[in-house]
C-alpha positions, 0 to 999 in steps of 0.5 A: 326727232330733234334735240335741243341743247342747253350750254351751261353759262360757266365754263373752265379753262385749263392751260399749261403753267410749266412746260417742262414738267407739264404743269397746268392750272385751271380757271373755273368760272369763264364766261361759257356763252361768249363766241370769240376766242379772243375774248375769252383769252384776254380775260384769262390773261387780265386775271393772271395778271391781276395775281402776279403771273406772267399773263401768257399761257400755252394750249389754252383748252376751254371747256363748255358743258351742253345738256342735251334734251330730246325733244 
């Protein structure tokens, strides 16, 4: 018996804004098949720049959904 898994092409990142009170945002639509973390986190950082925020975040959490299908 084998698996196959499919990853999902979009993925979220969740971050925290405010660390005093636990604030966090979430970015929906981050590219879910890149490899390098790196990558991913200037992304993330451009785009808050882009709106004006600090583009600095802390415990960036990045999650990727896989369907799983037996084969």
């Amino acid at each position: 018996m084998s698996y196959v898994f499919e990853r999902k092409r979009t993925a979220s990142f969740n971050f925290y804004t405010n660390e005093l009170t636990g604030d966090k945002t979430t970015l929906q639509g981050i590219n879910a098949t890149l490899a390098s973390a790196q990558t991913i986190c200037d992304g993330v950082s451009s785009l808050m720049a882009i709106g004006g925020n600090s583009p600095r975040f802390e415990d960036g959490v990045r999650t990727v959904k896989d369907n799983v299908y037996e084969e």
